[in-house]
N, CA, C and O atoms as a Tinker XYZ file with bonds, in Angstrom:
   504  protein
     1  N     14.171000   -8.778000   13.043000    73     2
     2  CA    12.858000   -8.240000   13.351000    64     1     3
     3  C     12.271000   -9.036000   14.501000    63     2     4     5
     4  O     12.219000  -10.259000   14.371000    81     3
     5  N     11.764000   -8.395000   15.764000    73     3     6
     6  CA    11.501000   -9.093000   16.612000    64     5     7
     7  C     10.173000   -8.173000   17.115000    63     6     8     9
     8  O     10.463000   -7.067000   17.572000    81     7
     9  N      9.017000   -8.468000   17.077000    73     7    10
    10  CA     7.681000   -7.556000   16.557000    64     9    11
    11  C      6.639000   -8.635000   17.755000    63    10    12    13
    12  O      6.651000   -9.853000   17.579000    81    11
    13  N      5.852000   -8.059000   18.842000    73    11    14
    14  CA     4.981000   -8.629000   19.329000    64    13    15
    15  C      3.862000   -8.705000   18.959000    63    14    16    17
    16  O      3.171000   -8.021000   19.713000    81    15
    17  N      2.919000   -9.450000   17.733000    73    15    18
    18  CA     2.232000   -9.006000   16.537000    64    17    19
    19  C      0.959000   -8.702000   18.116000    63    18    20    21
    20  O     -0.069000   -8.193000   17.670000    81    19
    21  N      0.929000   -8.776000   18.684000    73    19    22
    22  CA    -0.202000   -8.890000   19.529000    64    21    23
    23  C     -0.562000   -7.634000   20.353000    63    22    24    25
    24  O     -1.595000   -7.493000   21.007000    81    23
    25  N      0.449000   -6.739000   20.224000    73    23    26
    26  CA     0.645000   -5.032000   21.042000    64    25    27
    27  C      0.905000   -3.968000   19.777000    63    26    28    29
    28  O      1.232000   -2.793000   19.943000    81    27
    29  N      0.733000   -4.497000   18.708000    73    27    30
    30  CA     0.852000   -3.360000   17.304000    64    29    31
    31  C      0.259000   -2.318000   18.299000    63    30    32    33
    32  O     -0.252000   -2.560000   19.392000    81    31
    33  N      0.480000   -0.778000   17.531000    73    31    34
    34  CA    -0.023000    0.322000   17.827000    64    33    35
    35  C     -0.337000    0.669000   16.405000    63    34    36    37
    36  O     -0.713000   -0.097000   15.518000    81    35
    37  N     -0.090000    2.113000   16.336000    73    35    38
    38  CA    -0.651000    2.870000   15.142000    64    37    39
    39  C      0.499000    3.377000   14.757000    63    38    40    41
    40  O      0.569000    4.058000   13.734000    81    39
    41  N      1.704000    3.078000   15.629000    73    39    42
    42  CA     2.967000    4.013000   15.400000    64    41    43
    43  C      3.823000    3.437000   13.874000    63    42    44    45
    44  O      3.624000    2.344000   13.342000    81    43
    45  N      4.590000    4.282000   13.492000    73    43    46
    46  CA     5.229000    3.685000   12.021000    64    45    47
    47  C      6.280000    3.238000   12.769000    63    46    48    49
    48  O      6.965000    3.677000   13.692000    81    47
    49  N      6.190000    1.823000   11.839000    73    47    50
    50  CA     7.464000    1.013000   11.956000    64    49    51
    51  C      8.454000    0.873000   10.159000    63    50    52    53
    52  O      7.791000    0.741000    9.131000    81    51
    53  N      9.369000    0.908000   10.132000    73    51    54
    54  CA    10.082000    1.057000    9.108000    64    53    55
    55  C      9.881000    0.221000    8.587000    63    54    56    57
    56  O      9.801000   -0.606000    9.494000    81    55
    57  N      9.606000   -0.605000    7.150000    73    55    58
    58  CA     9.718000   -1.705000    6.799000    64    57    59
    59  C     10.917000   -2.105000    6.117000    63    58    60    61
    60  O     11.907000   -1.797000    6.780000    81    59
    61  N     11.163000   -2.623000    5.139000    73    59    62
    62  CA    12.347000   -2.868000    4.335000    64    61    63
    63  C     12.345000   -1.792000    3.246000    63    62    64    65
    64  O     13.078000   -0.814000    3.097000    81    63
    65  N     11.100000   -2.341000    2.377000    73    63    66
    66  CA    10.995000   -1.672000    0.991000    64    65    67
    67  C      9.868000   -1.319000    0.580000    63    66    68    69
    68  O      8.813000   -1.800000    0.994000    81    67
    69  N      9.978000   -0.354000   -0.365000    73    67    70
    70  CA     8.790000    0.543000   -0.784000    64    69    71
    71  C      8.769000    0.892000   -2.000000    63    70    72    73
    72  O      9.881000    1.031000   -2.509000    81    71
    73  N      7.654000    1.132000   -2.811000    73    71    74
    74  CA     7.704000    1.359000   -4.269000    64    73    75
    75  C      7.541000    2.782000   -4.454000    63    74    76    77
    76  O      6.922000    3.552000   -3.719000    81    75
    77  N      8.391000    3.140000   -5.903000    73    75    78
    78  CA     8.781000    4.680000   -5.774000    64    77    79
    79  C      8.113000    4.758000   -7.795000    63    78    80    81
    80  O      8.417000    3.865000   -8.586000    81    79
    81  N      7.341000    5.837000   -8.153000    73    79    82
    82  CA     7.388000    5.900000   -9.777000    64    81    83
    83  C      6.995000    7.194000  -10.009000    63    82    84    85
    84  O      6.397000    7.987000   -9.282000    81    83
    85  N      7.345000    7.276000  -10.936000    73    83    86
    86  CA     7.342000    8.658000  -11.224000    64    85    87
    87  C      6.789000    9.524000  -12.590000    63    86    88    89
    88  O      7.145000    9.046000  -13.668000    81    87
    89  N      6.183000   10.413000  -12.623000    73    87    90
    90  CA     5.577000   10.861000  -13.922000    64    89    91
    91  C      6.056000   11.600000  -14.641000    63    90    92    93
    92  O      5.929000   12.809000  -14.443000    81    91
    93  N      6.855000   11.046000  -15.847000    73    91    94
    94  CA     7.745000   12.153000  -16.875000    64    93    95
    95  C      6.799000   11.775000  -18.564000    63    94    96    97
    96  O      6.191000   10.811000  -19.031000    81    95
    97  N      7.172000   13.244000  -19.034000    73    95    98
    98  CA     6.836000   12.696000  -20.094000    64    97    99
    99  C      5.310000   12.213000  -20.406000    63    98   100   101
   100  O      5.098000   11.425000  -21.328000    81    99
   101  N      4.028000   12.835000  -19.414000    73    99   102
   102  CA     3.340000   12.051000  -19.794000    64   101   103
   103  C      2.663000   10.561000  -19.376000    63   102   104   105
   104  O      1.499000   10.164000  -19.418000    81   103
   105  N      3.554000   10.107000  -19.076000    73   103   106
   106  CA     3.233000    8.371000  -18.494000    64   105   107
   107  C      3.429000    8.643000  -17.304000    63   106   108   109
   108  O      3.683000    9.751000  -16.831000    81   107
   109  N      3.341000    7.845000  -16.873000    73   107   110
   110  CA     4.233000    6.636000  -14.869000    64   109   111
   111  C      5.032000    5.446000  -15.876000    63   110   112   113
   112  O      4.672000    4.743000  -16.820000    81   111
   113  N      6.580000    5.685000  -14.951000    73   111   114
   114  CA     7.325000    4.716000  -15.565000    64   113   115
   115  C      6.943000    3.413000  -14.782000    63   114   116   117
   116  O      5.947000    3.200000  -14.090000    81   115
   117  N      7.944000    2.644000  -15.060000    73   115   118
   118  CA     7.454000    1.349000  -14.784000    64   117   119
   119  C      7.684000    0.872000  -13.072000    63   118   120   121
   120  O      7.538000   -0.190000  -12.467000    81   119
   121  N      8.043000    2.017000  -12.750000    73   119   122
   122  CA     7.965000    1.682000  -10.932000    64   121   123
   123  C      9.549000    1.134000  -10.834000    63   122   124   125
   124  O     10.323000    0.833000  -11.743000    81   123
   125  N      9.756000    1.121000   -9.187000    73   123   126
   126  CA    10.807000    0.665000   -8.906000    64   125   127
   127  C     10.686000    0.379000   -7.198000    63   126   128   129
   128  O     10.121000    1.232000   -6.514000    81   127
   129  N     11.199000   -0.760000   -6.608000    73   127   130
   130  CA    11.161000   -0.670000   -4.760000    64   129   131
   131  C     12.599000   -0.247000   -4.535000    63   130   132   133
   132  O     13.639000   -0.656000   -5.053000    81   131
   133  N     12.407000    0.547000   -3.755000    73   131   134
   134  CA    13.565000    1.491000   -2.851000    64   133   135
   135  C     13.558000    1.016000   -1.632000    63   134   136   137
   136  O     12.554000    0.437000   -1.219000    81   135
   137  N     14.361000    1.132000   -1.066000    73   135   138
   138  CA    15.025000    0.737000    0.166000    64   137   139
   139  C     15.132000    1.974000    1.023000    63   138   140   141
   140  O     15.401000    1.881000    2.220000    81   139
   141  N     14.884000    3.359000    0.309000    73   139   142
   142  CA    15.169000    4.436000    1.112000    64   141   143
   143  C     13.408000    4.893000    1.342000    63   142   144   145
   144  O     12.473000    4.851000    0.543000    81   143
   145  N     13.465000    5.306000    2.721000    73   143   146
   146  CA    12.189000    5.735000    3.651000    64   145   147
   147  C     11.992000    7.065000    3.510000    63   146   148   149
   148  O     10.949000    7.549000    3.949000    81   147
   149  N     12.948000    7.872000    2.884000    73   147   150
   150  CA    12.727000    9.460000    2.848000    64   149   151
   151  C     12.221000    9.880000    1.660000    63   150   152   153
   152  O     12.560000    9.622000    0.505000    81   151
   153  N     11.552000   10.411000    2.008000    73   151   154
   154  CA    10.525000   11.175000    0.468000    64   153   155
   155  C     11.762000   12.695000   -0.101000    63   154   156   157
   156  O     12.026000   13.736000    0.502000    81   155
   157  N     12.200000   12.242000   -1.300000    73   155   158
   158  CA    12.637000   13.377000   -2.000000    64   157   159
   159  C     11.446000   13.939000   -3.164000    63   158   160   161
   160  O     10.799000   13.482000   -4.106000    81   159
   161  N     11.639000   15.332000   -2.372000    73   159   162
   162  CA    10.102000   15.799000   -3.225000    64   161   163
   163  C     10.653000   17.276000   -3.548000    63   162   164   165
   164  O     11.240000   17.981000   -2.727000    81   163
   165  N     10.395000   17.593000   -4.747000    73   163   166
   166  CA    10.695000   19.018000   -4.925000    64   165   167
   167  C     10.022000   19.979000   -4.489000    63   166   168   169
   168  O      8.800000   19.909000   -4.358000    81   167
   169  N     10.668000   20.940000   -4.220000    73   167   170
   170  CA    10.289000   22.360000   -4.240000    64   169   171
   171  C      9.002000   22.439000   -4.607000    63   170   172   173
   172  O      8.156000   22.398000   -3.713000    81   171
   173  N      8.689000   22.537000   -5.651000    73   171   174
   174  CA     7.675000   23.326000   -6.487000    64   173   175
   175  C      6.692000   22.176000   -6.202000    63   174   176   177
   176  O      5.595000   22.557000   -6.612000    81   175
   177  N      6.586000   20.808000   -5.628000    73   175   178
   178  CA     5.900000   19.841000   -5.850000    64   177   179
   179  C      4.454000   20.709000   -5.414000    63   178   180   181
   180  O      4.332000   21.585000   -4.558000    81   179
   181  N      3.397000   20.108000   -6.355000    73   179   182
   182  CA     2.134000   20.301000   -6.400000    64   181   183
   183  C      1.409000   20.249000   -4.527000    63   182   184   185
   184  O      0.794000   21.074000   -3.851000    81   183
   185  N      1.942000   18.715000   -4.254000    73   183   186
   186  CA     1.527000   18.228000   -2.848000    64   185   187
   187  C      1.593000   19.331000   -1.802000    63   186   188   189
   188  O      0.893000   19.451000   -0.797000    81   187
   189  N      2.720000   20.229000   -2.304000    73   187   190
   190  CA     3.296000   21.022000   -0.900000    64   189   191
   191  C      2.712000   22.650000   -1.145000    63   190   192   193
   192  O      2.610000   23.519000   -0.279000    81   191
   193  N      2.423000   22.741000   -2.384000    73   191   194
   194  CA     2.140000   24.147000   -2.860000    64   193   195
   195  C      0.263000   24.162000   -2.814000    63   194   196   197
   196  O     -0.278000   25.064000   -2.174000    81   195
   197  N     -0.424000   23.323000   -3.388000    73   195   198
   198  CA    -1.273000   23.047000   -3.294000    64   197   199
   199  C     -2.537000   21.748000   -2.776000    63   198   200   201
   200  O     -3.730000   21.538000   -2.993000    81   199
   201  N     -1.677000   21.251000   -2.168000    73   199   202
   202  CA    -2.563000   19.726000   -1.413000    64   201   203
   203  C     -3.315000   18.728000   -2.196000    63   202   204   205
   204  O     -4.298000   18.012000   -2.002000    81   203
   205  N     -1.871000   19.114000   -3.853000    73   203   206
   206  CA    -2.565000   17.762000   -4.282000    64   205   207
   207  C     -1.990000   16.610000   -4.294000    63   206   208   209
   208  O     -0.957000   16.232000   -4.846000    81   207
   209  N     -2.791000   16.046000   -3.597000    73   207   210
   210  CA    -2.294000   14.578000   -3.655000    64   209   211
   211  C     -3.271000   13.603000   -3.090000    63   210   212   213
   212  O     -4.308000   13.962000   -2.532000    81   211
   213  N     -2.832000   12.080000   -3.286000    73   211   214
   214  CA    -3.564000   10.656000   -3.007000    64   213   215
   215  C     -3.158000   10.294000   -2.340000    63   214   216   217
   216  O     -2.060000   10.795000   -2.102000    81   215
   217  N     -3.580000    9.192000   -1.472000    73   215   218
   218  CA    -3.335000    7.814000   -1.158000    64   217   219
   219  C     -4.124000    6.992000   -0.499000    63   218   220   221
   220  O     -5.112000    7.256000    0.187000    81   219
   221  N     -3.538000    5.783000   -0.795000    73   219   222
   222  CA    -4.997000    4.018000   -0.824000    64   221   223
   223  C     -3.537000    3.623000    0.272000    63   222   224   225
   224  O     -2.346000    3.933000    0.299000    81   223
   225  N     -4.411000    2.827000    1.033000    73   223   226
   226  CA    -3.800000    1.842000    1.533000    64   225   227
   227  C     -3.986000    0.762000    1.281000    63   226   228   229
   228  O     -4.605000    0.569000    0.235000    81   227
   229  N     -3.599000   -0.330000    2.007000    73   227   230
   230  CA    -4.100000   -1.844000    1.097000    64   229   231
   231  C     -4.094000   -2.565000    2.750000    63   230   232   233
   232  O     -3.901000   -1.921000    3.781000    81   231
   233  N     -4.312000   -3.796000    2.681000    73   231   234
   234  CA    -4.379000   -4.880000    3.456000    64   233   235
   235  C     -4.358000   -6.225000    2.874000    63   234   236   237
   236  O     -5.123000   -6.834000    2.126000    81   235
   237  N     -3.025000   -6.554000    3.561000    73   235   238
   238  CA    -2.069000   -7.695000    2.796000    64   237   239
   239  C     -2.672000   -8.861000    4.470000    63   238   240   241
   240  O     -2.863000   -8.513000    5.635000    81   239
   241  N     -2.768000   -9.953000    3.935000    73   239   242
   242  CA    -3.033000  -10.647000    5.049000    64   241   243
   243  C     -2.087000  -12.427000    4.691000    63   242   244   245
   244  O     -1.590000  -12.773000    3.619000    81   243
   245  N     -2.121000  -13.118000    5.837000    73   243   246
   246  CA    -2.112000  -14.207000    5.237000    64   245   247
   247  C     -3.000000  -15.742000    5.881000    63   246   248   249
   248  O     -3.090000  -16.199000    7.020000    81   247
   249  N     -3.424000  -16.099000    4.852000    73   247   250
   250  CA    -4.088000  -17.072000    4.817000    64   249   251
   251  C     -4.299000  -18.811000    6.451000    63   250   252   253
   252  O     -4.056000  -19.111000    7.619000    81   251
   253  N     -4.647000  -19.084000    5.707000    73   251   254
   254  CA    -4.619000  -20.350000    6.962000    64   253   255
   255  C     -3.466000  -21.199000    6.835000    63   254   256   257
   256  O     -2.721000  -21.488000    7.771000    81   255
   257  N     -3.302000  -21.721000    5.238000    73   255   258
   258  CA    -2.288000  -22.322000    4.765000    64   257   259
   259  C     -0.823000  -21.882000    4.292000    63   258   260   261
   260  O     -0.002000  -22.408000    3.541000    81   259
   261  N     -0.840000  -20.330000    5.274000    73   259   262
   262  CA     0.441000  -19.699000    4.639000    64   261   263
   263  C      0.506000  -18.889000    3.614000    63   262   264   265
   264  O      1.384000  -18.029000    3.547000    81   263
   265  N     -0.231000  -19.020000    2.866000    73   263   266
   266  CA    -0.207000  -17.706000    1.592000    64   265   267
   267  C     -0.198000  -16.199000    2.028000    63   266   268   269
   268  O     -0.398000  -16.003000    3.226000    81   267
   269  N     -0.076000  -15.550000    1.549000    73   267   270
   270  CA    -0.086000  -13.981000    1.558000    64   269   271
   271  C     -1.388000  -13.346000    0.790000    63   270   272   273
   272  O     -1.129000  -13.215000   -0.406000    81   271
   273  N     -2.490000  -12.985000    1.070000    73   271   274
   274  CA    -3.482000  -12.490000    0.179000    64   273   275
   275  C     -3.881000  -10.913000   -0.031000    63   274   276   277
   276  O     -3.779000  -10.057000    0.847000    81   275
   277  N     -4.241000  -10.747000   -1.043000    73   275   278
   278  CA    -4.019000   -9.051000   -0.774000    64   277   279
   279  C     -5.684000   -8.665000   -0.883000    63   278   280   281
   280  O     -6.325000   -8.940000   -1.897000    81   279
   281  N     -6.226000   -8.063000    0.173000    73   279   282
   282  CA    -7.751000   -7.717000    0.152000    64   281   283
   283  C     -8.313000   -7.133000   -0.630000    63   282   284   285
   284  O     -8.224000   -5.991000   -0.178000    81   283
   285  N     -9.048000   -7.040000   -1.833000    73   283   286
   286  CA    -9.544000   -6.594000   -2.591000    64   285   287
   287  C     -9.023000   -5.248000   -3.700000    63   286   288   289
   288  O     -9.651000   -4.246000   -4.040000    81   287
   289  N     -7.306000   -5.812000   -4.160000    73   287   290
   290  CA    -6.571000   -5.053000   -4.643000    64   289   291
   291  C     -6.991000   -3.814000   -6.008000    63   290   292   293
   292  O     -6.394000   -2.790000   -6.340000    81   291
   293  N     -8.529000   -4.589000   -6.673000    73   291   294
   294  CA    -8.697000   -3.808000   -7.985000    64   293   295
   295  C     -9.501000   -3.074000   -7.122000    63   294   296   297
   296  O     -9.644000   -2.020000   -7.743000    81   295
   297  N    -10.202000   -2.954000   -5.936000    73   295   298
   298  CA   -11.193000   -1.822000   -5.351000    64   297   299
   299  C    -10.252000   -0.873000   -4.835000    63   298   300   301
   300  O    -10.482000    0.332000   -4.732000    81   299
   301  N     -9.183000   -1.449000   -4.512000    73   299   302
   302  CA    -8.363000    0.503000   -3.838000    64   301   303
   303  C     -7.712000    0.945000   -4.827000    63   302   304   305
   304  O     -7.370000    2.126000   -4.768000    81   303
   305  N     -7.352000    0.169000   -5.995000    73   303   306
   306  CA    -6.697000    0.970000   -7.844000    64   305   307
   307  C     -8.193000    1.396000   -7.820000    63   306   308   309
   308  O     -8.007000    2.612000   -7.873000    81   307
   309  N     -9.749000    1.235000   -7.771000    73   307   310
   310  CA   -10.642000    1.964000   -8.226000    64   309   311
   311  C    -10.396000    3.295000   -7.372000    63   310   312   313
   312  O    -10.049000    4.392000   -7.811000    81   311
   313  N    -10.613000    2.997000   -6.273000    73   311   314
   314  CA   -10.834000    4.210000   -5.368000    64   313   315
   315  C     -9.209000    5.492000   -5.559000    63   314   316   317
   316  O     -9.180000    6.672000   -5.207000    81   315
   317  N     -8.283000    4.826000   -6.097000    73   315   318
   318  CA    -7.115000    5.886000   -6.170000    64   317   319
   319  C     -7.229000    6.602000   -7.637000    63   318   320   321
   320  O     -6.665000    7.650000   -7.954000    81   319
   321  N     -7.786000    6.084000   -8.174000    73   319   322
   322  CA    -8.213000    6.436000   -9.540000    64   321   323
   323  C     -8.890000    7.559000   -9.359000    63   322   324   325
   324  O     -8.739000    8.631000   -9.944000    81   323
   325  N     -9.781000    7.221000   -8.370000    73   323   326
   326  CA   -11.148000    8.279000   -8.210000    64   325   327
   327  C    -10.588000    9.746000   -7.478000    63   326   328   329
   328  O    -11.100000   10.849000   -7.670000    81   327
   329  N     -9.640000    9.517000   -6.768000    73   327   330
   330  CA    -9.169000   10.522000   -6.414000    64   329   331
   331  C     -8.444000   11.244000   -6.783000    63   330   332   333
   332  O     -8.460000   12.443000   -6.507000    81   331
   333  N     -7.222000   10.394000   -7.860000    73   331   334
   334  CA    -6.545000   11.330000   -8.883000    64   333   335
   335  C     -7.137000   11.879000   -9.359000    63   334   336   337
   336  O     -6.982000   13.095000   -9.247000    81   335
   337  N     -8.479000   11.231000  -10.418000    73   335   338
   338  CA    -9.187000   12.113000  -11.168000    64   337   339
   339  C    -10.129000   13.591000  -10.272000    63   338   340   341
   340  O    -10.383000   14.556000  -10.993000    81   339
   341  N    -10.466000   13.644000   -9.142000    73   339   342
   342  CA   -10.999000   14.425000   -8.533000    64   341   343
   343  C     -9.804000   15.354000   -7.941000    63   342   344   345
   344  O    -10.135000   16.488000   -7.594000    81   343
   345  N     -8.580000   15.011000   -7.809000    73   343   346
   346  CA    -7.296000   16.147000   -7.692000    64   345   347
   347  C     -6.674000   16.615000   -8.980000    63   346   348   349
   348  O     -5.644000   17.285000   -8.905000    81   347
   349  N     -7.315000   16.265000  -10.424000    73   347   350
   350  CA    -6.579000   16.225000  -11.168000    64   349   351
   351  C     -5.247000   15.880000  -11.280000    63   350   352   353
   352  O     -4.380000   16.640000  -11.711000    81   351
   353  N     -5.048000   14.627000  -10.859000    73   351   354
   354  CA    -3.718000   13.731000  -11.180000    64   353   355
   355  C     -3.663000   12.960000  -12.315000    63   354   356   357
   356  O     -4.746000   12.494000  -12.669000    81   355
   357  N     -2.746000   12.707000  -12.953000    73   355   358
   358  CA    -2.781000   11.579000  -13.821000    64   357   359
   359  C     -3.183000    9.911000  -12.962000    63   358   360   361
   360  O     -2.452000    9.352000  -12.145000    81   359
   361  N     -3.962000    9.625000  -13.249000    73   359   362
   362  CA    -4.316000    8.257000  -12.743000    64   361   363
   363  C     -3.238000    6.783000  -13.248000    63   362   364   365
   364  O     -2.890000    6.616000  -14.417000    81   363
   365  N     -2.924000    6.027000  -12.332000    73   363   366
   366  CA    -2.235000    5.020000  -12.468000    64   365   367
   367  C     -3.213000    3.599000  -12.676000    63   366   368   369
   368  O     -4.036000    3.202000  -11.851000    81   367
   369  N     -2.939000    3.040000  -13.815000    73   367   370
   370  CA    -3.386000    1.882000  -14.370000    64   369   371
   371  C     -4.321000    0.375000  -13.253000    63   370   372   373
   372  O     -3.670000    0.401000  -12.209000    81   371
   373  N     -5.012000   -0.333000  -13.152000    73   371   374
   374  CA    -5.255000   -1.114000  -12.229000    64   373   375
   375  C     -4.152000   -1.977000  -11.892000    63   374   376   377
   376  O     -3.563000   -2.190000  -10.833000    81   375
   377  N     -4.006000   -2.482000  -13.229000    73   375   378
   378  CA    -2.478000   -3.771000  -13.255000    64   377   379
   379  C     -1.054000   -2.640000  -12.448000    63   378   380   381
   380  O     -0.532000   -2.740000  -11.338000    81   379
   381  N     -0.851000   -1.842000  -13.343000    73   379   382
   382  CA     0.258000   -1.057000  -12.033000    64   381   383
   383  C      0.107000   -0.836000  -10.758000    63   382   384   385
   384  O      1.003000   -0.734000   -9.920000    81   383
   385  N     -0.971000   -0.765000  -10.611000    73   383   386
   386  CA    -1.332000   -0.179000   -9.276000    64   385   387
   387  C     -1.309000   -1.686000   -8.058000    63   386   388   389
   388  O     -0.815000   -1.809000   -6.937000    81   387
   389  N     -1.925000   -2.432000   -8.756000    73   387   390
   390  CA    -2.022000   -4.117000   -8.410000    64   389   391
   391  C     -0.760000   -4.176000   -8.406000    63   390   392   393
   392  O     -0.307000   -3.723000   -7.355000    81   391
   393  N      0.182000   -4.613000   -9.272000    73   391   394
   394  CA     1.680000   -4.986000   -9.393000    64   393   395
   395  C      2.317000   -4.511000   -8.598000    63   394   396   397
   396  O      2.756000   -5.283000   -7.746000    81   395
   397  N      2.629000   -3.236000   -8.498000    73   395   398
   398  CA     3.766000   -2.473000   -7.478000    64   397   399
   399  C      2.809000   -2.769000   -5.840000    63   398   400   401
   400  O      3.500000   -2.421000   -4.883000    81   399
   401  N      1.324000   -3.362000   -5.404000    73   399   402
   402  CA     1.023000   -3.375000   -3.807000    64   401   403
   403  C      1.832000   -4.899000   -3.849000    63   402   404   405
   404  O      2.254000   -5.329000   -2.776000    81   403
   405  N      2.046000   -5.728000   -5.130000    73   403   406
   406  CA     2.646000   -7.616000   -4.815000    64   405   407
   407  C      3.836000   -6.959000   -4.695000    63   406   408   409
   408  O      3.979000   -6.379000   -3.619000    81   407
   409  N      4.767000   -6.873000   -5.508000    73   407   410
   410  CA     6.067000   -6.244000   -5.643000    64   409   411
   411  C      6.334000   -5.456000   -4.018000    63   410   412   413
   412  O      7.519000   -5.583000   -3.709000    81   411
   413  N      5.814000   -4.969000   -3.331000    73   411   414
   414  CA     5.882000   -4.593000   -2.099000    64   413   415
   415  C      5.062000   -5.430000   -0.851000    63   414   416   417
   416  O      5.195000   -5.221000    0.355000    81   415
   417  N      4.633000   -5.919000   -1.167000    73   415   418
   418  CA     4.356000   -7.364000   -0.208000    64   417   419
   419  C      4.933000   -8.487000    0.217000    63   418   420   421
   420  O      4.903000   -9.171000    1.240000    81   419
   421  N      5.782000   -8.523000   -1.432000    73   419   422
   422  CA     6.673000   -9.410000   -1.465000    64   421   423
   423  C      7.759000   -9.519000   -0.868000    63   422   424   425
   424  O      8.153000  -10.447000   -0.162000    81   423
   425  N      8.598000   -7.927000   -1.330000    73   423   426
   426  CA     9.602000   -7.829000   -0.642000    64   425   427
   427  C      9.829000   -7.379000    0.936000    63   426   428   429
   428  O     10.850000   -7.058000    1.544000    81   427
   429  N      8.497000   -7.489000    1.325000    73   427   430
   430  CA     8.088000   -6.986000    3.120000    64   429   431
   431  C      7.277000   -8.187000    3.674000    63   430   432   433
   432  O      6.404000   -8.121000    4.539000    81   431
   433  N      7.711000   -9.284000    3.034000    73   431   434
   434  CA     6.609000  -10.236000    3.370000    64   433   435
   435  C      6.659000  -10.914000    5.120000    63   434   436   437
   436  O      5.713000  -11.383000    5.753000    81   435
   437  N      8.012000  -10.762000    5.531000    73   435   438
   438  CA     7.910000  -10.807000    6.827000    64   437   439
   439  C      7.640000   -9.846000    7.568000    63   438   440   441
   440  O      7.957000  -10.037000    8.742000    81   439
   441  N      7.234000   -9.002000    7.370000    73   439   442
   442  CA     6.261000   -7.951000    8.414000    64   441   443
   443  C      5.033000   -8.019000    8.540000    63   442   444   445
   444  O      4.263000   -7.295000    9.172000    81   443
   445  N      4.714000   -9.607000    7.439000    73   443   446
   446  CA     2.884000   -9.499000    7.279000    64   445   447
   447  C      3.077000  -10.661000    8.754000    63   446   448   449
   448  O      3.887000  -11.586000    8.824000    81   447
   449  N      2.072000  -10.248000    9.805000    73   447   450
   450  CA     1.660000  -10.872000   11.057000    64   449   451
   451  C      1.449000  -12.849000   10.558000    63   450   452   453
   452  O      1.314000  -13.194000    9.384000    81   451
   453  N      1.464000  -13.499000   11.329000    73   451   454
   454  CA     1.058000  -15.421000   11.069000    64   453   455
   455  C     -0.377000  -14.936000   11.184000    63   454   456   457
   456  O     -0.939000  -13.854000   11.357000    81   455
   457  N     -0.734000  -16.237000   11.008000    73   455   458
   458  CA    -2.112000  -16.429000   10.654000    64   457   459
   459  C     -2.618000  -16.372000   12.474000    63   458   460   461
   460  O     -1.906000  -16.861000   13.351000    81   459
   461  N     -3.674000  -15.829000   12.696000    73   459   462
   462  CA    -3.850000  -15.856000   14.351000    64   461   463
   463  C     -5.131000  -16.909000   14.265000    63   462   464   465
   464  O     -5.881000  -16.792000   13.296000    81   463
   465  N     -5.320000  -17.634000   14.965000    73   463   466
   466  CA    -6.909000  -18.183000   15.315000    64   465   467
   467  C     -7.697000  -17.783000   15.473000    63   466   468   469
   468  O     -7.884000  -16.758000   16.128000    81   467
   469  N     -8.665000  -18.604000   14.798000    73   467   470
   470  CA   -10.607000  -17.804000   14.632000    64   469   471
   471  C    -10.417000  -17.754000   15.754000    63   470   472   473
   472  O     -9.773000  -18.469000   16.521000    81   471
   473  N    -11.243000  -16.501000   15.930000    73   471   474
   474  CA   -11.706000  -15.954000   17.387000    64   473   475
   475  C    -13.117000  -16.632000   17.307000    63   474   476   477
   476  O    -13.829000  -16.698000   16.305000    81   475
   477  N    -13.374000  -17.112000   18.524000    73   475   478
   478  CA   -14.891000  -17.210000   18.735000    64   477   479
   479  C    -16.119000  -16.150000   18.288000    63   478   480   481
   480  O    -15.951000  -14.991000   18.668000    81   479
   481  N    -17.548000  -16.487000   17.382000    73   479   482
   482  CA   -18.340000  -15.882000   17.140000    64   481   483
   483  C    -19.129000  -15.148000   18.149000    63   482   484   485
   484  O    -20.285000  -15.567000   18.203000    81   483
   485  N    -18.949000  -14.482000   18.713000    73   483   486
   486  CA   -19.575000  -13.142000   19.725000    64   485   487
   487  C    -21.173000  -12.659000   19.802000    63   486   488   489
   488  O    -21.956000  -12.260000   20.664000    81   487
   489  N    -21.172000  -12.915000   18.504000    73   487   490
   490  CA   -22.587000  -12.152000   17.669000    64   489   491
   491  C    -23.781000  -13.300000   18.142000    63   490   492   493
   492  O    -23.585000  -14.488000   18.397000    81   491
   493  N    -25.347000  -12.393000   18.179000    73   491   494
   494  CA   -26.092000  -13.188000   18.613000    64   493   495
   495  C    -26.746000  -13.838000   17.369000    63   494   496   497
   496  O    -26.322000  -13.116000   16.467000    81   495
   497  N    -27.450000  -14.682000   16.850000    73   495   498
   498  CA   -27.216000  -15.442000   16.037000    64   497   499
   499  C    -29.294000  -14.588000   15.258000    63   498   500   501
   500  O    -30.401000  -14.357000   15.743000    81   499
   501  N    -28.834000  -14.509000   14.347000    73   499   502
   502  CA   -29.988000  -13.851000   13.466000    64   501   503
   503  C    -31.188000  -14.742000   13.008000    63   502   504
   504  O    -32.091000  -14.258000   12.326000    81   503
């Protein structure tokens, strides 16, 4: 991986791995990260027949001292919640929802940018 963190665009870049789960039976099983980038989606899927569907993004950052931190992970499980329930989806748990954004941070953890330096305060002072 050789990435100029400083010219990002908006364009998709592939990462390694991604979390995949699925609803049988009632539940969401217990998740799994895939390595494959292609969405296998059926036929009949709801998403394609009728436009239902979600999604949260997250923002994984890392720290001064090197850590990896994930920005306010139980507010985007609130907000995906809110939208399942308003598409009528089955809603996914906070802790699942939390677990599978580490579980995929983890295993993509070198695509999260170094820590860059405070930028100077800009703002006029209140």
């Amino acid at each position: 991986m050789d990435l100029d963190w400083n010219t990002l665009g908006f364009s998709y870049i592939r990462t390694d791995e991604r979390y995949l789960s699925h609803w049988r039976d009632g539940a969401w099983d217990h998740g799994t990260l895939t390595l494959d980038n292609v969405l296998h989606i059926s036929e009949g899927s709801t998403a394609l027949h009728y436009g239902q569907q979600c999604f949260e993004g997250l923002k994984a950052y890392r720290a001064a001292d090197g850590s990896i931190n994930l920005f306010r992970p139980d507010q985007n499980a609130a907000r995906m919640q809110a939208s399942c329930r308003r598409v009528l989806m089955p809603e996914v748990s906070t802790e699942q929802f939390i677990d599978a954004c580490r579980q995929v941070v983890k295993a993509n953890e070198h695509w999260i940018p170094p820590t860059a330096p405070a930028a100077p305060c800009t703002c006029a002072p209140t």
